[in-house]
C-alpha positions as CSV (number, residue, x, y, z in Angstrom):
1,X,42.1,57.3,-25.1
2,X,38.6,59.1,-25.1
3,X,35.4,58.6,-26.1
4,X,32.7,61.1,-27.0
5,X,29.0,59.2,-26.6
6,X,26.4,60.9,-28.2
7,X,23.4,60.6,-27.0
8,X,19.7,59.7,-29.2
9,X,17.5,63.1,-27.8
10,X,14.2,60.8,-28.0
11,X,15.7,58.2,-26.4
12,X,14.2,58.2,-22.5
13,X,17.4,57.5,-20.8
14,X,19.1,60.7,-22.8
15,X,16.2,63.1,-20.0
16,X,19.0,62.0,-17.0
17,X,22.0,63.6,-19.1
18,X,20.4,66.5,-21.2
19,X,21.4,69.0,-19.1
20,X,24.6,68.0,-17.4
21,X,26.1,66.5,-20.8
22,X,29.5,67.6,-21.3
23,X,29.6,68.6,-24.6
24,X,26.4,68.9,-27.6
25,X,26.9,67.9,-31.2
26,X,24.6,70.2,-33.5
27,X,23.3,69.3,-36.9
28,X,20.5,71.2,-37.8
29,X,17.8,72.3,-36.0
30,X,18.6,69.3,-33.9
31,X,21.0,68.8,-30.7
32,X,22.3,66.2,-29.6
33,X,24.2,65.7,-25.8
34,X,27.3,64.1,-25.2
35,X,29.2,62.3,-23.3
36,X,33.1,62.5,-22.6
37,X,34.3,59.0,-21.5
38,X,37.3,57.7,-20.4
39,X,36.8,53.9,-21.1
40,X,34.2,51.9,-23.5
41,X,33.3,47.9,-23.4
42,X,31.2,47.7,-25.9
43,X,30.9,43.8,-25.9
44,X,27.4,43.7,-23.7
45,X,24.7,43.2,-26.4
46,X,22.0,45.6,-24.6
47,X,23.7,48.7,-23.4
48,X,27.1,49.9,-24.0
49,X,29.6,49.9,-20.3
50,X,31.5,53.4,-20.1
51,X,33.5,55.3,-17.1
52,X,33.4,59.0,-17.3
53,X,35.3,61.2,-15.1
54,X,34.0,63.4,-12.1
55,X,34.1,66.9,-12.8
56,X,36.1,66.9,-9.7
57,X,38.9,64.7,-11.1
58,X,38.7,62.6,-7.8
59,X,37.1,59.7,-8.7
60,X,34.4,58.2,-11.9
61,X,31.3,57.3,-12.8
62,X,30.1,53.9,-14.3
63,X,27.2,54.1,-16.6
64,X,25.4,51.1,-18.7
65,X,24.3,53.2,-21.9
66,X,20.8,51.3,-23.6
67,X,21.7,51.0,-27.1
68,X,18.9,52.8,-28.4
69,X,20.0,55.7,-26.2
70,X,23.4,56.1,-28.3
71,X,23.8,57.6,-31.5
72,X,27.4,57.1,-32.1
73,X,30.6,56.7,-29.9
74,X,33.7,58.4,-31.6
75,X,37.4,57.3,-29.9
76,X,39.7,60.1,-30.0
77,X,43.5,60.5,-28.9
78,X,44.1,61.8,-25.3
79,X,44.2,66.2,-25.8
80,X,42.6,65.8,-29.1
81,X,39.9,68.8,-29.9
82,X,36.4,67.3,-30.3
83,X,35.6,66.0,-33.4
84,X,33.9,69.3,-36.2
85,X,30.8,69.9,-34.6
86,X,30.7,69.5,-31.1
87,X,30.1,72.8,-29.0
């Protein structure tokens, strides 16, 4: 299972991923980045836990996610496309 994190553009923690997201969701004149994970615990009531893969395949990162930093998470089927939107 997947999950796409997207990411609040105002949000202060957003300026560390904004240009090394790995995918955008557009709507409107506005962009927002995203994050391809490949676990979620969301049960930590200040920042949401996720593991996203190195673009090397050799190992992950963890990353606490603030929740005013996330928009939405979406959780999508292993191979799935993206959800319509995402670039």
């Amino acid at each position: 299972m997947d999950y796409f994190v997207v990411l609040n553009p105002a949000a202060a923690f957003t300026a560390l991923y904004d240009e090394h997201c790995d995918q955008r969701l557009k709507a409107g004149d506005q962009s927002y980045p995203c994050l391809i994970c490949s676990e979620a615990d969301m049960d930590h009531p200040h920042y949401l836990f996720v593991r996203r893969p190195t673009k090397e395949g050799h190992s992950h990162q963890a990353i606490h996610i603030p929740h005013a930093a996330i928009v939405a998470v979406y959780r999508i089927g292993e191979g799935e496309p993206a959800p319509i939107g995402f670039l």
